[in-house]
NUMAR-182854 format. One line per 4 residues: number of its first residue (from 0); their letters; for each residue x negated, y negated, z of N, C-alpha, C, O, CB. Coordinates in Angstrom, 2 decimals, padded with zeros to 5 digits. Glycine has a CB too. Layout:
N
NUM	a	X,Y,Z,X,Y,Z,X,Y,Z,X,Y,Z,X,Y,Z; ...
***
This chain:
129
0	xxxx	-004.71,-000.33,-010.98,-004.62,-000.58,-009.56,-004.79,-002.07,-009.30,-005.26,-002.73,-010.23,-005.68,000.24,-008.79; -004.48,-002.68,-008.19,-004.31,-003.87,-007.92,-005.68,-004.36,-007.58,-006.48,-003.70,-006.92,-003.32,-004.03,-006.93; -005.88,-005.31,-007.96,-007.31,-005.66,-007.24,-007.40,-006.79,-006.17,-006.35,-007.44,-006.16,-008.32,-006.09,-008.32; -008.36,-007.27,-005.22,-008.24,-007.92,-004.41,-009.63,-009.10,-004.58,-009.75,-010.32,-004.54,-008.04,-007.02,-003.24
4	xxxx	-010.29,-008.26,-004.73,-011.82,-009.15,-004.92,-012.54,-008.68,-005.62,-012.58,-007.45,-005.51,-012.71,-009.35,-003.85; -013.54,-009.32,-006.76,-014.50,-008.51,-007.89,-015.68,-008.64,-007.02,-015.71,-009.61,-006.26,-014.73,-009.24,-009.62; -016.80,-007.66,-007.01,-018.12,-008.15,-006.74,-018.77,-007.32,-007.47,-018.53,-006.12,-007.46,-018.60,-008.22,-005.37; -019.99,-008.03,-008.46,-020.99,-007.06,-008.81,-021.78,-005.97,-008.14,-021.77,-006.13,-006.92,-021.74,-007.64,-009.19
8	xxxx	-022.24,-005.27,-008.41,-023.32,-004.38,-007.92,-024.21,-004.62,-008.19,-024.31,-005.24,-009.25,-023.37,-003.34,-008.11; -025.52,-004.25,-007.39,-026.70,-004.17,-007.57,-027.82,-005.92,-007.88,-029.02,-005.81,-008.15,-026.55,-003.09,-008.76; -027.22,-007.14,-007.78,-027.67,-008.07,-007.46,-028.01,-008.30,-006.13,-029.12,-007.81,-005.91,-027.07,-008.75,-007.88; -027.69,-008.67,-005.45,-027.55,-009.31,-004.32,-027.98,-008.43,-003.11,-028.90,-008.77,-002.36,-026.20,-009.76,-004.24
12	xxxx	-027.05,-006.97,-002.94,-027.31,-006.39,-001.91,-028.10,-004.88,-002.21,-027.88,-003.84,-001.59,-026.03,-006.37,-001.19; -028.80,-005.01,-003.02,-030.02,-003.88,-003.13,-029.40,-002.58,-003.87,-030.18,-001.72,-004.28,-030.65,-003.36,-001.47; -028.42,-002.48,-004.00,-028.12,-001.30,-004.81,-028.23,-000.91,-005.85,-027.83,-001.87,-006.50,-027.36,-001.07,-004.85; -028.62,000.26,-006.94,-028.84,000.48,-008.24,-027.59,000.31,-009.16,-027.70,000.38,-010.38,-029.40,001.77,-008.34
16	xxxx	-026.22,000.05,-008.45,-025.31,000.38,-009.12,-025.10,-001.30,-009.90,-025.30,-002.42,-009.42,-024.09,001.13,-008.15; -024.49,-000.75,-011.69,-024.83,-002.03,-012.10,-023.36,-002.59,-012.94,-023.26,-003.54,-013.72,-026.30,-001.94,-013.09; -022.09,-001.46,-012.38,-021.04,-001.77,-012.70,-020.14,-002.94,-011.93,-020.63,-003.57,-010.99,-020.58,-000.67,-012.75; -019.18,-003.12,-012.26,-018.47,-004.18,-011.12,-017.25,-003.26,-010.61,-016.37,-002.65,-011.22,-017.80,-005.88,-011.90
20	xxxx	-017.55,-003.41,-009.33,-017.03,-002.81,-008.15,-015.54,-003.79,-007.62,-015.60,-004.88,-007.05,-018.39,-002.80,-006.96; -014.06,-002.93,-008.03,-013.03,-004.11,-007.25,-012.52,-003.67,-006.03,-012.09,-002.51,-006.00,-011.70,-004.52,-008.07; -012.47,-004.33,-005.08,-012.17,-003.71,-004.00,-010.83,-003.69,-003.74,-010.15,-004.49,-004.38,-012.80,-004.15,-003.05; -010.22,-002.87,-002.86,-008.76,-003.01,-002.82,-008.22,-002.11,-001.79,-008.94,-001.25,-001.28,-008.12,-002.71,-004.16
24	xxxx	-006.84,-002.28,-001.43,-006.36,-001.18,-000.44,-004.93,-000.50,-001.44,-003.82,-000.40,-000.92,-005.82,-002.03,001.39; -005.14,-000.16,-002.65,-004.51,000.41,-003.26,-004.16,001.95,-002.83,-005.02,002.83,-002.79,-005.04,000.19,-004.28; -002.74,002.17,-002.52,-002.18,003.17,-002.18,-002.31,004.61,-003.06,-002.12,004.48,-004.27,-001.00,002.69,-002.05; -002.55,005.67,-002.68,-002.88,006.59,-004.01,-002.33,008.40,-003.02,-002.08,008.72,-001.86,-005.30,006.37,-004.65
28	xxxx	-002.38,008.97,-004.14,-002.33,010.49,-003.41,-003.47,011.60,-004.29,-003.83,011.88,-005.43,-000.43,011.20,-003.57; -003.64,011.87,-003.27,-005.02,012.70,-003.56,-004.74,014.23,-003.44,-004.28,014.62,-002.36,-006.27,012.28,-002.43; -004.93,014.94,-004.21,-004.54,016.62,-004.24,-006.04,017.58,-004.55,-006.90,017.27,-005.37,-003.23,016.96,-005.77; -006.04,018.20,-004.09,-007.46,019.44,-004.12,-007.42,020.57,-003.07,-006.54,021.17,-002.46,-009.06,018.68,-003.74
32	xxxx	-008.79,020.59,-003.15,-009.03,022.11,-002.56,-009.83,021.76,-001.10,-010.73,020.93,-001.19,-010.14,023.24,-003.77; -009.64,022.15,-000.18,-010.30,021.75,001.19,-011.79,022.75,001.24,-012.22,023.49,000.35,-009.06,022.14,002.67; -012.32,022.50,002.44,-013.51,023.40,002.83,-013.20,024.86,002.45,-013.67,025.61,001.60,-013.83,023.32,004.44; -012.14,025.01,003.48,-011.32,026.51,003.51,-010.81,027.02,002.29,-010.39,028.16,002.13,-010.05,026.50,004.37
36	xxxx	-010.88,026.15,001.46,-010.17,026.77,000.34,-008.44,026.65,000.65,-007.88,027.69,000.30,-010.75,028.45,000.20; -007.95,026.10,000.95,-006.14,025.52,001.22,-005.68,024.55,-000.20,-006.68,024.12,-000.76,-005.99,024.15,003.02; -004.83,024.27,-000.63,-004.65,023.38,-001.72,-004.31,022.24,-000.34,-004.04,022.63,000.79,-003.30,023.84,-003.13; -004.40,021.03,-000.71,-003.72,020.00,000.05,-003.78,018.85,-000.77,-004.52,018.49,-001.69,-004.30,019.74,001.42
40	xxxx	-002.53,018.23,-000.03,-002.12,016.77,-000.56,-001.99,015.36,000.62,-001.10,015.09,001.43,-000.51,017.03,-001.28; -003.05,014.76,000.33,-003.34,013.34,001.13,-002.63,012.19,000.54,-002.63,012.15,-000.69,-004.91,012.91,001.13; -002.09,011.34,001.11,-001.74,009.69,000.80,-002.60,009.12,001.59,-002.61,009.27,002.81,-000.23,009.06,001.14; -003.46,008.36,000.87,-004.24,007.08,001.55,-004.42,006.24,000.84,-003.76,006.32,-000.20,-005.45,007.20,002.06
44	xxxx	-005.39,004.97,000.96,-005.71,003.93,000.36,-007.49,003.88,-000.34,-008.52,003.76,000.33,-005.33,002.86,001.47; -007.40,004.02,-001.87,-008.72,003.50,-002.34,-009.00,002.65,-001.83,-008.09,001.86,-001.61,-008.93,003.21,-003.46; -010.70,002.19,-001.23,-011.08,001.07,-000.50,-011.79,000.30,-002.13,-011.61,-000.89,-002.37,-012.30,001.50,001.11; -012.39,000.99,-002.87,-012.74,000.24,-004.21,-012.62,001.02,-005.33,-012.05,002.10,-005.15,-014.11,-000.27,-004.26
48	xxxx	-013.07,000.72,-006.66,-013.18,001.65,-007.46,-013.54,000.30,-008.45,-013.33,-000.91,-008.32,-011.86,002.80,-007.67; -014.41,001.36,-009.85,-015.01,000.76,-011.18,-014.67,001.66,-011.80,-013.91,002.57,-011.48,-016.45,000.42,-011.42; -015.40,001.41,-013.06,-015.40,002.29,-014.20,-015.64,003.79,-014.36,-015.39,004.69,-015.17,-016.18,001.81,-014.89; -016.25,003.61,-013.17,-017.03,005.36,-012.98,-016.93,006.00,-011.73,-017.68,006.91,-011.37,-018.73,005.44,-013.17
52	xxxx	-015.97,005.50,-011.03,-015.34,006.01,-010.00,-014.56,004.95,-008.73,-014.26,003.77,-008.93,-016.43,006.88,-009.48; -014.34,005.69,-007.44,-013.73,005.27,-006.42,-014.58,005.52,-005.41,-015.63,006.17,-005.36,-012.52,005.76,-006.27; -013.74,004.68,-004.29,-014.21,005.35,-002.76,-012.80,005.37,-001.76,-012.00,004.44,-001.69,-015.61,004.18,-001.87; -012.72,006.31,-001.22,-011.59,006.59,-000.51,-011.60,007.12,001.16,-012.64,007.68,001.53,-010.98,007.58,-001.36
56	xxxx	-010.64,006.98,002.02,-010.85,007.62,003.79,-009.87,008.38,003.25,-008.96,008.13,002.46,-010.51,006.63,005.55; -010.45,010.02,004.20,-009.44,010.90,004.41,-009.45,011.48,005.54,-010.33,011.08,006.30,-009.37,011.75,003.57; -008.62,012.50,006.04,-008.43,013.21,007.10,-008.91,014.63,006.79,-008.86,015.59,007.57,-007.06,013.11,007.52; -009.32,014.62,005.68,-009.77,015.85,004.91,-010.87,016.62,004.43,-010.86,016.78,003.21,-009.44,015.76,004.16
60	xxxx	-011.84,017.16,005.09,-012.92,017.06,005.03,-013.20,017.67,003.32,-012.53,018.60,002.87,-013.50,017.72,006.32; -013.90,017.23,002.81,-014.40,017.63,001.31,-015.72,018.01,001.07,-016.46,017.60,001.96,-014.24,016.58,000.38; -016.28,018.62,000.21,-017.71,019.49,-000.32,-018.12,018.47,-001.60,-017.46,018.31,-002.63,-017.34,021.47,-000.99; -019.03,018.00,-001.34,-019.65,017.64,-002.35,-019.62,018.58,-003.88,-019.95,019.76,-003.92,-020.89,017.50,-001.77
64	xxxx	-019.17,017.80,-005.05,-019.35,018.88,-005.81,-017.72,019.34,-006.22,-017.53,019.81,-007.34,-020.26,020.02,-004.93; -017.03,019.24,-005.64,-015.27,019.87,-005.64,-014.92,018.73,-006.56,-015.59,017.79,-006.98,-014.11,019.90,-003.84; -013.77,019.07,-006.74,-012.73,018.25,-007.84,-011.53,017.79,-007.10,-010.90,018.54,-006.35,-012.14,019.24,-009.17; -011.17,016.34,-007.36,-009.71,016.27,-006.74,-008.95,015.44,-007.53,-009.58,014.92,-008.45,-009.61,015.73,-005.28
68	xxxx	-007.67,015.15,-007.44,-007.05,014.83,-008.50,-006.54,013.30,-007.41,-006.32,013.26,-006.20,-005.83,016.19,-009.24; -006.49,012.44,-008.21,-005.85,011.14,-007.77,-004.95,010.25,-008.48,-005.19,009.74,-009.58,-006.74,010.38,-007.47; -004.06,010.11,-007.88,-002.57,009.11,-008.96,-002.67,007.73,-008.33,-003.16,007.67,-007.20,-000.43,009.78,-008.64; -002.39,006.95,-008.74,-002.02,005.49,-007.61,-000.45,005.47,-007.54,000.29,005.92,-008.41,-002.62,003.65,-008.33
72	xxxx	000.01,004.76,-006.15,000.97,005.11,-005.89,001.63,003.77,-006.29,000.96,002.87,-006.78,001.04,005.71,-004.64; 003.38,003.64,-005.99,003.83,002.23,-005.68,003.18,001.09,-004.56,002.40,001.37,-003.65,005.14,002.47,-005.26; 003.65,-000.14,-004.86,003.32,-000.83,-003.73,003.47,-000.47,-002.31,002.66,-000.62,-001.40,003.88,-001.79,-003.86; 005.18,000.25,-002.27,005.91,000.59,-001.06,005.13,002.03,-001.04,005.44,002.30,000.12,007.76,000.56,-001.14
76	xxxx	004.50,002.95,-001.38,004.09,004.18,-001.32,004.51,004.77,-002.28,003.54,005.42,-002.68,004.35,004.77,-000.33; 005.56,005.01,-003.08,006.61,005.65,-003.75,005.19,006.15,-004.89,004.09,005.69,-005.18,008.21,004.49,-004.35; 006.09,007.44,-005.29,005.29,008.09,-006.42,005.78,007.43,-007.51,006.95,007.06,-007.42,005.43,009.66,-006.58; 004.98,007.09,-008.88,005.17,006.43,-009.85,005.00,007.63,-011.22,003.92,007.88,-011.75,004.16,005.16,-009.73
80	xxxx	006.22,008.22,-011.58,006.75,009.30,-012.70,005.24,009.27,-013.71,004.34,010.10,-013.87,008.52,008.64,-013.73; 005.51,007.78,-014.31,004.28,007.61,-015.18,002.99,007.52,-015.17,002.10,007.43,-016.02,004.32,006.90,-015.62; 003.06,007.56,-013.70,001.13,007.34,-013.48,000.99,009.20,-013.51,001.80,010.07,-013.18,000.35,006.26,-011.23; -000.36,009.29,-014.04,-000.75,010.88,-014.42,-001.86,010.66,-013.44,-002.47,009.59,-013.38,-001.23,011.44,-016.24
84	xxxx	-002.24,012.10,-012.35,-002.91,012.31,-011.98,-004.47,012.30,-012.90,-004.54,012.85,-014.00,-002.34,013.14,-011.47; -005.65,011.59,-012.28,-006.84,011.96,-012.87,-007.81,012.57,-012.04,-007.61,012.52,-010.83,-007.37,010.93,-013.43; -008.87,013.15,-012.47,-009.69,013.79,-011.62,-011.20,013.24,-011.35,-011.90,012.70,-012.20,-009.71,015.08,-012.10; -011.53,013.45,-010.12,-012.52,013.00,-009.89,-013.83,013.82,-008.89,-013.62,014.15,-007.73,-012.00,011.91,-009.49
88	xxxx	-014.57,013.95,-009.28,-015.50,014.88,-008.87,-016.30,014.06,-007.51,-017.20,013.24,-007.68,-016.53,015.29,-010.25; -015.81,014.42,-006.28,-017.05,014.23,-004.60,-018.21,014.29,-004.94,-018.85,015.32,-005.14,-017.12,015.48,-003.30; -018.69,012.95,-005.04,-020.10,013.27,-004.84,-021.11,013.10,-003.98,-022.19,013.70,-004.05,-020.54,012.97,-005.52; -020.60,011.75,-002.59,-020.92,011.83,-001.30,-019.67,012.17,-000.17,-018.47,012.14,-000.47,-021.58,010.57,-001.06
92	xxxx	-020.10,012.42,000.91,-019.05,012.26,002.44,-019.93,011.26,003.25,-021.15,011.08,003.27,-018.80,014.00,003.58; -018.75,010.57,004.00,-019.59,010.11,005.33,-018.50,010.29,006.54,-017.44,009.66,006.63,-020.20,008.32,005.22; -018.87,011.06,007.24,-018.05,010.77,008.51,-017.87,009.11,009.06,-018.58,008.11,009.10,-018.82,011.63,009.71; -016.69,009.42,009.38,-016.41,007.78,009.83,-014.91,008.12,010.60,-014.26,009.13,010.35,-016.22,006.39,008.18
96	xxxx	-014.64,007.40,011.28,-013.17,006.99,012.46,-012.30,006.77,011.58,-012.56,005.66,011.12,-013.17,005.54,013.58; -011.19,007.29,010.97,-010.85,008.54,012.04,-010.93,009.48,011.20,-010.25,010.44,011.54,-009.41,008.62,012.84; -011.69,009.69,009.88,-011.93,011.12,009.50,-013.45,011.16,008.75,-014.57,011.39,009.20,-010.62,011.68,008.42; -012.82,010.72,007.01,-014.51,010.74,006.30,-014.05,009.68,005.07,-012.97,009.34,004.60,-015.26,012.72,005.53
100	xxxx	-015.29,009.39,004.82,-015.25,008.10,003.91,-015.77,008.99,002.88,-016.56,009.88,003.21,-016.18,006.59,004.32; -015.42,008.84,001.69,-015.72,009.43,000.38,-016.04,008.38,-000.95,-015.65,007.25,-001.22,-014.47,010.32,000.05; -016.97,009.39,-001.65,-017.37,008.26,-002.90,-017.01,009.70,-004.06,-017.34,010.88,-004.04,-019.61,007.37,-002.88; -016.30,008.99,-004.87,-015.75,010.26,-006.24,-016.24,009.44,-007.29,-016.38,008.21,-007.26,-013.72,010.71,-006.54
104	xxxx	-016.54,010.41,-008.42,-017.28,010.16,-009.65,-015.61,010.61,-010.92,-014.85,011.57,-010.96,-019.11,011.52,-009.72; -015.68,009.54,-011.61,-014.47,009.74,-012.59,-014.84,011.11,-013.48,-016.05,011.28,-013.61,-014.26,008.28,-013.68; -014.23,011.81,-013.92,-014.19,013.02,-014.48,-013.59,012.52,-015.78,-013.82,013.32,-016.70,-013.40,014.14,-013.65; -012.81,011.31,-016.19,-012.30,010.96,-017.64,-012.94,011.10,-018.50,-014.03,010.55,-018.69,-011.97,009.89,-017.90
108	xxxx	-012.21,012.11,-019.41,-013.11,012.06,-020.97,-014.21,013.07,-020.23,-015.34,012.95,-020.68,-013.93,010.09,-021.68; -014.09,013.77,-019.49,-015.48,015.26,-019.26,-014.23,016.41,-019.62,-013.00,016.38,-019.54,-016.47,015.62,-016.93; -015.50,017.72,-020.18,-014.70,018.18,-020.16,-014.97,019.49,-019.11,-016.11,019.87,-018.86,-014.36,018.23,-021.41; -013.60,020.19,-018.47,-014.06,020.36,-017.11,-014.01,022.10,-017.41,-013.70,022.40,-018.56,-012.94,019.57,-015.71
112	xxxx	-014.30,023.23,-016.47,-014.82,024.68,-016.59,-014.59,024.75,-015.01,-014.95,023.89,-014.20,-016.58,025.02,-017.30; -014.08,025.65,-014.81,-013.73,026.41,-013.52,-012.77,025.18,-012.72,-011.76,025.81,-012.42,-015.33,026.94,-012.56; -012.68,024.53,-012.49,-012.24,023.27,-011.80,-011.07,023.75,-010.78,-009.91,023.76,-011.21,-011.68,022.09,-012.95; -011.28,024.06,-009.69,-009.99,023.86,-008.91,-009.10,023.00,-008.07,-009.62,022.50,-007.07,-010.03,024.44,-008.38
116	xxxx	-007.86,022.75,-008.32,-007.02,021.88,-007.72,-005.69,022.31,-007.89,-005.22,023.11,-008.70,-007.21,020.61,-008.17; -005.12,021.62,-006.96,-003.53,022.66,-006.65,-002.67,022.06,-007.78,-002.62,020.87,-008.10,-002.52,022.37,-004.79; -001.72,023.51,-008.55,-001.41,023.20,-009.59,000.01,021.85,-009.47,000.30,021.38,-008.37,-001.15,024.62,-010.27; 000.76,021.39,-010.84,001.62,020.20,-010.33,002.62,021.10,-009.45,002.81,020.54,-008.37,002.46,019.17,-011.67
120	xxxx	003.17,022.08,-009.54,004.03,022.20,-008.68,003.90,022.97,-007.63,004.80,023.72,-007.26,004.90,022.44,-009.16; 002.52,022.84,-006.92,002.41,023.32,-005.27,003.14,022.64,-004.36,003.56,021.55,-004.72,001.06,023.20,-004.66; 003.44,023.08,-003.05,003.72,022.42,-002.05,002.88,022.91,-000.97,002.50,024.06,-000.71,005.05,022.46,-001.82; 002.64,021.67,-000.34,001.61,021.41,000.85,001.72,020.78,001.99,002.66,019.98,001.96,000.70,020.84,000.50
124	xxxx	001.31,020.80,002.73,001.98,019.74,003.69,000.92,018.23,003.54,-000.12,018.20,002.87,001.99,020.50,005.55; 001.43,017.14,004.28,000.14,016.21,003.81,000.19,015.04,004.97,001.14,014.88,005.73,000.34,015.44,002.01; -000.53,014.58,004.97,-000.88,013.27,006.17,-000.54,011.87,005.71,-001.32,011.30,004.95,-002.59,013.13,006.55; 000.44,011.35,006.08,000.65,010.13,005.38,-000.02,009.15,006.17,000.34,009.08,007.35,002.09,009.79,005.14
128	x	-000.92,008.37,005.78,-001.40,007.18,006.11,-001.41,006.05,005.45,-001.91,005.05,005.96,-002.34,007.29,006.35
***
């Protein structure tokens, strides 16, 4: 993903986290399982991401704990053949304007048991932002 600005963690502004955090408005599509249990598919923008995860806005409300799958997209939006969806496990929400701000934990290299997310060839409807 593209990056925009590096900043460490956990110097400066009090946080435990001790990876380096890049921030960015990298375009991505996000696929999982909603509250209701619906498969759905979001386009939005990662606001950062490291080694051990992301943070993302959706229109979508999510459960702590769920699995969702995330690709990065083209510059222009466009889906990219070769980028492979990866998964990433919710591990906070925050409500925020105009839906919820999310923090996901990388799932790479785990190995996963029950995991649901809509298979590659569902169709869904989705919110482009």
């Amino acid at each position: 993903m593209p990056e925009s600005k590096e900043t460490p963690i956990g110097d400066s502004n009090g946080e435990r986290r001790t990876e380096t955090r890049l921030f960015t408005n990298a375009r991505v599509e996000i696929a999982g399982v909603d509250l209701a249990g619906n498969s759905f598919r979001d386009f939005t923008k990662v606001k950062n991401f490291s080694d051990v995860g992301c943070q993302f806005q959706t229109q979508i409300p999510l459960r702590c704990g769920a699995v969702v799958a995330i690709k990065p997209l083209g510059p222009a939006g466009q889906c990219r053949p070769e980028e492979p969806f990866k998964l990433f496990e919710i591990v906070w929400t925050a409500r925020c304007a105009p839906g919820w701000l999310v923090g996901a934990r990388s799932l790479e290299g785990e190995e996963l048991e029950n995991v649901e997310f809509p298979p590659a060839n569902y169709t869904a409807s989705h919110t482009d932002k």
